[in-house]
C-alpha positions as CSV (number, residue, x, y, z in Angstrom):
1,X,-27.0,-34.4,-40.2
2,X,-26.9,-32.6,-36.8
3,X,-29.3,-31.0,-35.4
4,X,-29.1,-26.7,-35.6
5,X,-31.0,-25.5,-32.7
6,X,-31.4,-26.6,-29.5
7,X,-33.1,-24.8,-26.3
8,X,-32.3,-24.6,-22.5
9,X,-35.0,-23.8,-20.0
10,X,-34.3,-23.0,-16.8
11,X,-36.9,-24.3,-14.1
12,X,-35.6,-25.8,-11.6
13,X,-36.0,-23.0,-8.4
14,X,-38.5,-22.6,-6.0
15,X,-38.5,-18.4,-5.7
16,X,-38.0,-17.7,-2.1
17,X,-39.3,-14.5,-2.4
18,X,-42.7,-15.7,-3.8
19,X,-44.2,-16.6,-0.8
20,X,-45.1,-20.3,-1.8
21,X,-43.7,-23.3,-2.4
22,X,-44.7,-23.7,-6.0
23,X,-42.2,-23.6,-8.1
24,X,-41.5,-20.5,-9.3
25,X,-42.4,-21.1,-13.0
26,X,-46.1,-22.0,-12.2
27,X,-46.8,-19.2,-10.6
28,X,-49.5,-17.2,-13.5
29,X,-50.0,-14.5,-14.8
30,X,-52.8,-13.8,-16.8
31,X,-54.1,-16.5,-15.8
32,X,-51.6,-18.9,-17.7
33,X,-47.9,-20.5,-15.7
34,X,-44.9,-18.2,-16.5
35,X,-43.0,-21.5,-18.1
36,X,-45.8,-21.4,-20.3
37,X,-45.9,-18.1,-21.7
38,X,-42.4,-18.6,-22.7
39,X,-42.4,-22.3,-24.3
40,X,-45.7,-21.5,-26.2
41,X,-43.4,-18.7,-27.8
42,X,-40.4,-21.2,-28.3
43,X,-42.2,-24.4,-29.6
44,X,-43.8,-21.9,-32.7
45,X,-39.7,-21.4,-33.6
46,X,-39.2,-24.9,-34.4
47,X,-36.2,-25.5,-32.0
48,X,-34.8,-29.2,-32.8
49,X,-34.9,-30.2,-29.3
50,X,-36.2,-28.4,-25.9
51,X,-34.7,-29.3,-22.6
52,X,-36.5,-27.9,-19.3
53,X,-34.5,-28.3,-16.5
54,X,-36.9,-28.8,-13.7
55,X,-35.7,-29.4,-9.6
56,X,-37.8,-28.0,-6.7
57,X,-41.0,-30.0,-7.2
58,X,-39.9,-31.0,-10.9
59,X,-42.7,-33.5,-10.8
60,X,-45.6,-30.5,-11.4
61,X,-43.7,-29.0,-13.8
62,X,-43.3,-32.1,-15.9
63,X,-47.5,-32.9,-15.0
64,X,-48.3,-29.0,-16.3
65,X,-45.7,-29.3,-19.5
66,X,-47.1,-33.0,-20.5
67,X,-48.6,-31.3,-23.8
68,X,-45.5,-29.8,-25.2
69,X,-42.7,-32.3,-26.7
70,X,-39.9,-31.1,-24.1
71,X,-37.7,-33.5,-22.6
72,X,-36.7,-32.8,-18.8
73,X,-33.6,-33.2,-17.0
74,X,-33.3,-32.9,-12.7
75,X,-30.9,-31.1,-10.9
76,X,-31.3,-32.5,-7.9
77,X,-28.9,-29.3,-5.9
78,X,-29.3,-26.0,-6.3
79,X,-25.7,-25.1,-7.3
80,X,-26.4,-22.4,-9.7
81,X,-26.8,-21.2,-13.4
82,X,-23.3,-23.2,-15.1
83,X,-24.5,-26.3,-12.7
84,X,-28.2,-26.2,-14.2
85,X,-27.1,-25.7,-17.7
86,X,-24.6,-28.8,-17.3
87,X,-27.2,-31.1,-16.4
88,X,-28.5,-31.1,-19.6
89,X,-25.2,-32.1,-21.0
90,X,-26.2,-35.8,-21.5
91,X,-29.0,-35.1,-23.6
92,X,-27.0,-32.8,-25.9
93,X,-24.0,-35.1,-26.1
94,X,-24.5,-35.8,-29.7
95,X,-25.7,-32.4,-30.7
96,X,-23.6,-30.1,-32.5
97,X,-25.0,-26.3,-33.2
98,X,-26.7,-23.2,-31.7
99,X,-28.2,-23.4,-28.0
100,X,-30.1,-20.7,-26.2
101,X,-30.2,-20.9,-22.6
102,X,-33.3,-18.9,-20.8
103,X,-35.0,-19.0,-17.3
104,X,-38.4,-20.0,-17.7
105,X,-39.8,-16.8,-15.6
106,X,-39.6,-14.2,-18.7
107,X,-42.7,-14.6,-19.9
108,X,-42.5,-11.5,-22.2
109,X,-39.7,-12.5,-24.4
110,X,-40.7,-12.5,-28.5
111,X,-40.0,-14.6,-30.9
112,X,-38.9,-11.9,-32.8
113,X,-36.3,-11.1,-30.3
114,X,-35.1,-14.7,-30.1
115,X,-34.4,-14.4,-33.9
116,X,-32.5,-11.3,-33.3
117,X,-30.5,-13.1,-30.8
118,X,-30.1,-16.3,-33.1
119,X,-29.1,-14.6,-36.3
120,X,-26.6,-12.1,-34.3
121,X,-25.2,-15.2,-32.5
122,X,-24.8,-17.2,-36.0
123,X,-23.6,-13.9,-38.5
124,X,-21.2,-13.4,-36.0
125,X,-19.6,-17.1,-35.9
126,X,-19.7,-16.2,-31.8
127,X,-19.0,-18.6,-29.6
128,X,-21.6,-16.8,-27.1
129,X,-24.0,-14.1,-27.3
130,X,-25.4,-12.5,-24.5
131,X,-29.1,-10.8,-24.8
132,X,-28.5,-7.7,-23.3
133,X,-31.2,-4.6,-22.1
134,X,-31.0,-1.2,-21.0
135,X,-32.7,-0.5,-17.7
136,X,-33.1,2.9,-16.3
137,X,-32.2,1.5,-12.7
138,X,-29.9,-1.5,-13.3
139,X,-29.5,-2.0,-9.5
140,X,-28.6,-5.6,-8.8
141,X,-28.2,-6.7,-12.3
142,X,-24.6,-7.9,-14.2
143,X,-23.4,-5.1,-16.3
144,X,-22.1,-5.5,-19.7
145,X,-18.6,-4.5,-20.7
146,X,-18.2,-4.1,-24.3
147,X,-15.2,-4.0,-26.2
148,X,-15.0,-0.2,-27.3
149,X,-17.8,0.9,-29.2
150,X,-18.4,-2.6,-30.9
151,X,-21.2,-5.4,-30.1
152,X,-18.2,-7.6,-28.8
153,X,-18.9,-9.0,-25.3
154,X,-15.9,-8.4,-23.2
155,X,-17.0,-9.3,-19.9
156,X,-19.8,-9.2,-17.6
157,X,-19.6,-7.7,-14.1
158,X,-21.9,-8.7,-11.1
159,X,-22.7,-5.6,-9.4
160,X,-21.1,-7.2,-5.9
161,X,-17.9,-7.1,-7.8
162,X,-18.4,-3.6,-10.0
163,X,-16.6,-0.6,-9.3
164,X,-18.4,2.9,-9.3
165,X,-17.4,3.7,-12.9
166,X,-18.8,0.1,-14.0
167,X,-22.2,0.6,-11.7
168,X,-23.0,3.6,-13.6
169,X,-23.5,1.2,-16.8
170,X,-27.0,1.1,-17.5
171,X,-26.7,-2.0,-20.5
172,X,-27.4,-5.5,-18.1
173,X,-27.2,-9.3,-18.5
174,X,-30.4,-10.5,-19.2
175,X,-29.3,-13.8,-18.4
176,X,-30.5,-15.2,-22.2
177,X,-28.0,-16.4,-24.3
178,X,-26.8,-18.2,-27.6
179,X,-24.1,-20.8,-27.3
180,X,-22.5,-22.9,-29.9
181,X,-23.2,-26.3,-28.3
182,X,-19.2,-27.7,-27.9
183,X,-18.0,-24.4,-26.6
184,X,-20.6,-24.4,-24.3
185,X,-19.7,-27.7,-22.4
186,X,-16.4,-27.2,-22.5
187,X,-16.5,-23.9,-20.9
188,X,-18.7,-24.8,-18.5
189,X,-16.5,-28.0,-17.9
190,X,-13.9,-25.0,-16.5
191,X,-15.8,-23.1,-14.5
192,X,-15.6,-23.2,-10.4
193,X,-17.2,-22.1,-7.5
194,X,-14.6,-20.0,-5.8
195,X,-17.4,-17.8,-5.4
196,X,-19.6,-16.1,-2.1
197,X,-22.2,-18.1,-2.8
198,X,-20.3,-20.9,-3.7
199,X,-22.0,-21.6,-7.1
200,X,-21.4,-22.3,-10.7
201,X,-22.5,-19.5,-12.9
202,X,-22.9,-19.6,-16.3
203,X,-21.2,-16.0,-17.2
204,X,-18.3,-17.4,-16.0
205,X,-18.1,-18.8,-19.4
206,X,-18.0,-15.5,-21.2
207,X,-14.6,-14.8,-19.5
208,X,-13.6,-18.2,-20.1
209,X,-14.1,-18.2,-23.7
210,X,-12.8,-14.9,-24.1
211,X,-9.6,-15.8,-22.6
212,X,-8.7,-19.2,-24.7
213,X,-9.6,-16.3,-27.8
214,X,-13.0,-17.0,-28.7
215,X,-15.9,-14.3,-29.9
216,X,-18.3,-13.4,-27.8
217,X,-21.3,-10.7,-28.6
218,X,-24.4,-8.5,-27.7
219,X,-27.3,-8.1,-28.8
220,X,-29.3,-5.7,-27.1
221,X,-33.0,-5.7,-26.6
222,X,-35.3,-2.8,-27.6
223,X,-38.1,-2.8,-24.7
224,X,-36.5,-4.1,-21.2
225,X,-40.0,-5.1,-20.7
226,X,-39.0,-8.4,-22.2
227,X,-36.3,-9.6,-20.2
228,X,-37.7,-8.6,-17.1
229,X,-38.2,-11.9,-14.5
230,X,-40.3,-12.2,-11.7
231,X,-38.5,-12.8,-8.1
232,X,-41.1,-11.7,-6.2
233,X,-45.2,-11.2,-5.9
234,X,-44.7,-7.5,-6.0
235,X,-43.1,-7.7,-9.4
236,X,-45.9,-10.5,-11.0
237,X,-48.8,-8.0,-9.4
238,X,-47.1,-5.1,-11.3
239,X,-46.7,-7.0,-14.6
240,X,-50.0,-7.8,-14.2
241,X,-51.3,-4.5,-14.0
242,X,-49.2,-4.2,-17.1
243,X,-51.5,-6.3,-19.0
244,X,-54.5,-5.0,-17.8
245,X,-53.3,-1.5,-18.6
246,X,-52.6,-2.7,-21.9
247,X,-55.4,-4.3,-22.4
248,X,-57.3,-1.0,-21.3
């Protein structure tokens, strides 16, 4: 019988903006790596198999992560979101179900939000759905375009390539998704990099999908808190001082 549920971790960057060159996953907060924060809430949700793919010093990543049972996969260039999520392809090759795909710098994310996300994804029969939040200043973040007033994904804008009218959406990618497993690669087997930066992204496979007629959804998150990554050491100090002020 094949397996149901499968998860994606994305770990492979260094973070320029972080001022080091630890990968950007090890960084802490609260005195505990980001990646860690995130797979300690994963591995309690009984995912089949977890898949961290791991590049910029990969090797201290695997040395921090040798007391979870995750498998690791390299990818060796830096050629973007659809490029890290193919790397895993070889692993999955026999695996036929539900993947979610998530950088490993949200360290915030519930489980009880991954289930929401999960039993959207499989009520729906979708072939992707997209975790989605609303942030008060979505400023550099992919906007969602729904289709009407329904939770039907109809595209996803960068905000490089957004019009006014679309930059006044508020609703943004979070970047966290559900996939079934077979449209997954074989999206991502037709995406390209005719692109500025010359990248493969993976929300090229929304439009993809959506154009050979497949379902794709939303599923929007109550508190942005949770989806919010960390590019830089202005924005770990502030979640920090989040914490404390919770704690407090």
């Amino acid at each position: 019988m094949a397996d149901k549920k499968a998860a994606i971790l994305l770990a492979a960057g260094k973070g320029k903006r972080m001022n080091s060159d630890l990968p950007k996953v090890l960084h802490r907060l609260n005195g505990k790596p980001l990646i860690r924060h995130l797979l300690d809430t994963i591995t309690a949700l009984n995912f089949a198999r977890i898949i961290v793919v791991i590049g910029h010093k990969g090797e201290m990543v695997i040395e921090e992560l040798k007391d979870y049972q995750v498998e690791f996969v390299w990818q060796r260039e830096q050629l973007g979101t659809g490029h890290a999520v193919q790397m895993a392809q070889g692993l999955l090759s026999d695996f036929d179900g539900t993947i979610l795909v998530a950088a490993g710098d949200v360290p915030f994310l519930s489980s009880l939000s991954i289930n929401n996300l999960l039993d959207t994804h499989n009520s729906n029969h979708a072939s992707a759905t997209c975790l989605t939040a609303e942030f008060s200043n979505p400023k550099g973040y992919g906007r969602i375009i729904r289709q009407g007033n329904s939770n039907i994904l109809a595209d996803i804008v960068e905000e490089k390539d957004a019009d006014e009218t679309i930059r006044q959406i508020k609703e943004i990618n979070s970047a966290i998704f559900c996939f079934n497993s077979l449209d997954l690669f074989a999206s991502l087997g037709m995406v390209d990099d005719n692109n500025a930066q010359k990248e493969y992204y993976l929300t090229d496979t929304i439009s993809i999908l959506r154009k050979i007629g497949k379902d794709c959804y939303v599923w929007k998150i109550a508190d942005s808190m949770e989806v919010t990554g960390i590019n830089s050491v202005e924005e770990l100090e502030l979640l920090e001082q989040a914490i404390r002020r919770k704690k407090g």
